[in-house]
C-alpha positions in Angstrom: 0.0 0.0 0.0 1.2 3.4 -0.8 1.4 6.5 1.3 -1.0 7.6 -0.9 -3.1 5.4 0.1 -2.8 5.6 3.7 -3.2 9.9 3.1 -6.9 8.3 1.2 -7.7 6.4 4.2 -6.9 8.9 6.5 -8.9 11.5 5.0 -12.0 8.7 5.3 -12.0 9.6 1.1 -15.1 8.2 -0.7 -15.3 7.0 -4.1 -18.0 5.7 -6.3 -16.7 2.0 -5.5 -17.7 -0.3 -2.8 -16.3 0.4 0.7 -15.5 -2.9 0.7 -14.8 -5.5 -2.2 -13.7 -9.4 -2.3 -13.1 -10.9 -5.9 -12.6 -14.4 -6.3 -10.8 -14.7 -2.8 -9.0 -18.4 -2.0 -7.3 -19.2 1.4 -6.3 -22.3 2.2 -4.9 -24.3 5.3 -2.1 -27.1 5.2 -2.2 -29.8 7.7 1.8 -31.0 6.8 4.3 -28.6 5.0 4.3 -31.2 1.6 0.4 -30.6 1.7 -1.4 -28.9 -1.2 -3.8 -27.3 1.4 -7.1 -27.4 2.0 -9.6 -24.8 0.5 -11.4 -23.0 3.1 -12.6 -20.7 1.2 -12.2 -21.2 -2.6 -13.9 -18.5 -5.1 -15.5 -15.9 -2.9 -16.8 -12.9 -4.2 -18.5 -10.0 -2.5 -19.1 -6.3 -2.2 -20.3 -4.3 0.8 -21.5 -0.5 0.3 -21.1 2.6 2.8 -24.1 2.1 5.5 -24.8 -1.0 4.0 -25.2 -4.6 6.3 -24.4 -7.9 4.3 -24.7 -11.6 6.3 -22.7 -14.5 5.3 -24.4 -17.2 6.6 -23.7 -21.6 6.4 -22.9 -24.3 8.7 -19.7 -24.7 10.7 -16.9 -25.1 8.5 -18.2 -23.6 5.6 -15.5 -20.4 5.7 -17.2 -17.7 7.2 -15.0 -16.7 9.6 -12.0 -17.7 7.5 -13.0 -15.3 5.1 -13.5 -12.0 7.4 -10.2 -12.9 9.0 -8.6 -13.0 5.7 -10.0 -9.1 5.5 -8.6 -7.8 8.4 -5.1 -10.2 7.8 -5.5 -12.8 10.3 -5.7 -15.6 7.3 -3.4 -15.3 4.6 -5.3 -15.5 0.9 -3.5 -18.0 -1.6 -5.4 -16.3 -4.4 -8.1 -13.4 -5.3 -8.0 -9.3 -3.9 -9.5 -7.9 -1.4 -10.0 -3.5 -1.9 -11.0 -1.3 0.7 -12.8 2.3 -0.3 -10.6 1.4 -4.0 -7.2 0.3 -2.4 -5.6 -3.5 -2.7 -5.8 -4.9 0.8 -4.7 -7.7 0.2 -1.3 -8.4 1.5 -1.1 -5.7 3.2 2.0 -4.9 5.3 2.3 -5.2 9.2 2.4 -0.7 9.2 -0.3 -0.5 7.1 -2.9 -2.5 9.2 -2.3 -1.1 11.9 -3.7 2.2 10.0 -6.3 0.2 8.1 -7.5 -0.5 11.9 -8.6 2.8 12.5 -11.8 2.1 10.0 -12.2 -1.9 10.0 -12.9 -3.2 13.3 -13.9 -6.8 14.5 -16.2 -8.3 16.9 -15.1 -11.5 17.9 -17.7 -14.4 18.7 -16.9 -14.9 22.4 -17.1 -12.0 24.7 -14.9 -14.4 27.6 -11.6 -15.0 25.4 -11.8 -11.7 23.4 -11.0 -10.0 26.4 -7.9 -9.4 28.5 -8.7 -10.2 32.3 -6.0 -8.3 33.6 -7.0 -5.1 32.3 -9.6 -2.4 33.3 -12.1 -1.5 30.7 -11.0 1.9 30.1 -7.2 0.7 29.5 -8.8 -1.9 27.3 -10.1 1.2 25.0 -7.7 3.0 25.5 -5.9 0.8 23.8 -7.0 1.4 20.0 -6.7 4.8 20.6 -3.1 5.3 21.6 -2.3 3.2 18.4 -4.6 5.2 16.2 -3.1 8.6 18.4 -6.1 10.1 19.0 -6.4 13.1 21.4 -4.8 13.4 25.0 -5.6 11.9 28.4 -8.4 13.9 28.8 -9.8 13.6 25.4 -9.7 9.7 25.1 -11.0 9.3 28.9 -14.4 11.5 27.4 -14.5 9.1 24.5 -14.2 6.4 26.5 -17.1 7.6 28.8 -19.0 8.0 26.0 -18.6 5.0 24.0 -19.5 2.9 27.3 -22.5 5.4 27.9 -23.9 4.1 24.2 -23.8 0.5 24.4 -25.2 0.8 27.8 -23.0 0.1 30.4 -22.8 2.1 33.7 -20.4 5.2 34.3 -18.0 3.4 36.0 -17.5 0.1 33.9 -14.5 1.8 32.6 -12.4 1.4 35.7 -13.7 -2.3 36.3 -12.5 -5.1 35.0 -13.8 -7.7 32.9 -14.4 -10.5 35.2 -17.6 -8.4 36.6 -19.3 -8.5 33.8 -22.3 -11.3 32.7 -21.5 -12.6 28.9 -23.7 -9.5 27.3 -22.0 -6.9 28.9 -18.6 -7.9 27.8 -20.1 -8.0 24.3 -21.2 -4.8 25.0 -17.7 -3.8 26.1 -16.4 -5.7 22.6 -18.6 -3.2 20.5 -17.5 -0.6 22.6 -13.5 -1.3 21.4 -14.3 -1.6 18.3 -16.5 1.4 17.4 -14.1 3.5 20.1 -11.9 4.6 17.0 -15.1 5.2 14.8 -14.7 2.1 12.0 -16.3 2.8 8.5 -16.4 -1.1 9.1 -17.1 -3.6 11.7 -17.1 -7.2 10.9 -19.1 -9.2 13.8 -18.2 -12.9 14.1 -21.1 -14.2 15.2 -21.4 -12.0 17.8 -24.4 -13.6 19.7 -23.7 -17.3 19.4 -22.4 -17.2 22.5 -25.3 -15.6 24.6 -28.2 -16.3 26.2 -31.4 -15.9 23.4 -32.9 -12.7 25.4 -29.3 -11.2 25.4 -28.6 -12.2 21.6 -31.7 -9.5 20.8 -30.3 -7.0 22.6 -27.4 -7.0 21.1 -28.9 -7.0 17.5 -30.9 -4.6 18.6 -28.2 -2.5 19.9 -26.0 -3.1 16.7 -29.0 -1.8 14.5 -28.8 1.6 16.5 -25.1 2.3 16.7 -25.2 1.8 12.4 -27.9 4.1 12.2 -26.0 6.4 14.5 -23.2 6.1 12.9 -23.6 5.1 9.4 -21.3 2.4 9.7 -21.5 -0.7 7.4 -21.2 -4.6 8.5 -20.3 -7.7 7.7 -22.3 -10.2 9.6 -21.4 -13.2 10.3 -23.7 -16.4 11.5 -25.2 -19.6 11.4 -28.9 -18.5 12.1 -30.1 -17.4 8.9 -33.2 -16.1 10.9 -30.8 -13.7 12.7 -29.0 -12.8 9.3 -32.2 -12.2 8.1 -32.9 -9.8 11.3 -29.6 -7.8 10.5 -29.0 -7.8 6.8 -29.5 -6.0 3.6 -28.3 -8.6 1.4 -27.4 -12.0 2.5 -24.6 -14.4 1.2 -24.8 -18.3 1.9 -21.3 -20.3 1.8 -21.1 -23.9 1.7 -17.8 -25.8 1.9 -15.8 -22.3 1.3 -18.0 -21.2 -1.7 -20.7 -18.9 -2.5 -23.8 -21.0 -3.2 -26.7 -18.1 -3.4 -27.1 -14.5 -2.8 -29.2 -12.0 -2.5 -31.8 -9.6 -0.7 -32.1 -10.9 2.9 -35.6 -11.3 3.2 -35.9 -13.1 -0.7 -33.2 -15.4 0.3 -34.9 -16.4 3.8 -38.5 -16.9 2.5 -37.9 -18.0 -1.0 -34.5 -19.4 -1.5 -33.4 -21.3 -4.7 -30.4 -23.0 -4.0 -31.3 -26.4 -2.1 -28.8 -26.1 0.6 -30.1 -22.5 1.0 -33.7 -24.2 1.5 -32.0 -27.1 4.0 -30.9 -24.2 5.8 -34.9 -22.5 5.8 -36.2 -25.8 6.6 -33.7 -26.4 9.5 -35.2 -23.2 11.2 -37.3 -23.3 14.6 -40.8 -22.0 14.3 -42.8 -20.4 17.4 -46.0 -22.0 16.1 -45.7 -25.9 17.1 -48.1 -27.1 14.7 -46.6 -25.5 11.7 -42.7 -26.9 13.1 -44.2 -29.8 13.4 -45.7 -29.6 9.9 -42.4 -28.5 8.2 -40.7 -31.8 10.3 -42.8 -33.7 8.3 -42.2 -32.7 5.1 -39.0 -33.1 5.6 -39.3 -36.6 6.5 -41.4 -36.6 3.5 -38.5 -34.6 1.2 -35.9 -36.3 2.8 -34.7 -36.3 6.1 -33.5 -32.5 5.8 -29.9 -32.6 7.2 -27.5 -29.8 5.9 -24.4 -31.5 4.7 
């Protein structure tokens, strides 16, 4: 990446292009050094607009989170590119993430591990925004304080730590880091899997109203297409590292075409128990419905 570049990101530049764009991106994993590798995610393609929420949604294994953590250079692609607001991401170097940081952020999927115990809160946010170097003491302990105050948590969660916290409020304080340095992008990771169903709305709830606040844009990551469905504009279904259908959210959770896509509808829990049990037995009827 060029200094150019970084003076474009920066500047938060917009251009007519996607803020964010994946073409035909391959990673794959070696289990021995002689191996060929394994394709974990072979062929993806997708674009994500300014303000704009897309899901990826499929079964474990089928490269979701291989693919965001190839965006933010966690996973190393073996093929394809990956731009960000019109600038070749791809292989970034080590200098330029850490400025690429400042405007994609990531939520990880459990709100116990993706924290450091031994730190407070506030040093925990404070964090991104030494490396980022924005504002003094004073400045970053306001931000702080307000970040915390918008995702909910009391005034003084900053100087506690984050053993005091139940499993949603450490989300909450995982949001909190990573909209702290105000992201133009925040890839979530599945970021309810891990909670409690009342808590997992809240969240989603409280993810809808920071992107509205701040015009931020997502990639959403999950298994639940009914939760995709919840959060996204447009929704993207993997299977076995590829892209197997796409499209509006709500067209691709009530009318899907591909048949994995519809293994996927099928597998979903209904409230009404006579109509679950209805769709149970056309399945047995279909087949018996698993999602290979």
């Amino acid at each position: 990446m060029t200094e150019q570049h970084t003076t474009a990101f920066t500047a938060g530049a917009r251009t007519a292009e996607p803020l964010l764009a994946v073409e035909d991106l391959r990673v794959s994993y070696r289990r021995r050094p002689r191996d060929s590798g394994r394709a974990a995610v072979d062929g993806v393609s997708l674009t994500i607009a300014p303000g704009e929420t897309v899901g990826v949604v499929g079964e474990s294994g089928s490269g979701k989170s291989t693919l965001a953590r190839s965006i933010v250079g966690l996973a190393e692609p073996c093929g394809g590119r990956i731009t960000f607001d019109g600038h070749d991401i791809t292989r970034a170097a080590h200098r330029d993430r850490r400025r690429l940081a400042r405007h994609i952020q990531y939520v990880f999927q459990d709100p116990y591990s993706s924290l450091n115990p031994t730190r407070t809160v506030g040093s925990t946010l404070t964090e991104p925004l030494l490396a980022s170097g924005r504002g003094d003491r004073t400045t970053r302990r306001a931000k702080i304080q307000n970040i915390l105050e918008l995702v909910g948590l009391p005034a003084d969660a900053a100087d506690r730590y984050p053993g005091s916290f139940s499993g949603g409020q450490r989300q909450r304080i995982a949001i909190a880091r990573a909209l702290v340095v105000s992201p133009r992008l925040v890839i979530c990771d599945e970021p309810t899997s891990a909670l409690d169903v009342s808590i997992q709305a809240q969240i989603l709830r409280l993810l809808r109203d920071l992107q509205v606040r701040f015009g931020i844009s997502y990639l959403f990551i999950a298994h639940n297409l009914d939760v995709v469905r919840c959060m996204s504009d447009r929704t993207v279904v993997m299977r076995r590292g590829q892209v197997v259908e796409e499209g509006p959210a709500e067209r691709i959770a009530t009318e899907p075409t591909h048949p994995y896509t519809q293994a996927l509808v099928a597998a979903m829990p209904l409230a009404d128990p006579v109509a679950q049990g209805e769709r149970r037995n056309r399945r047995r009827t279909e087949g018996d419905g698993t999602v290979r």
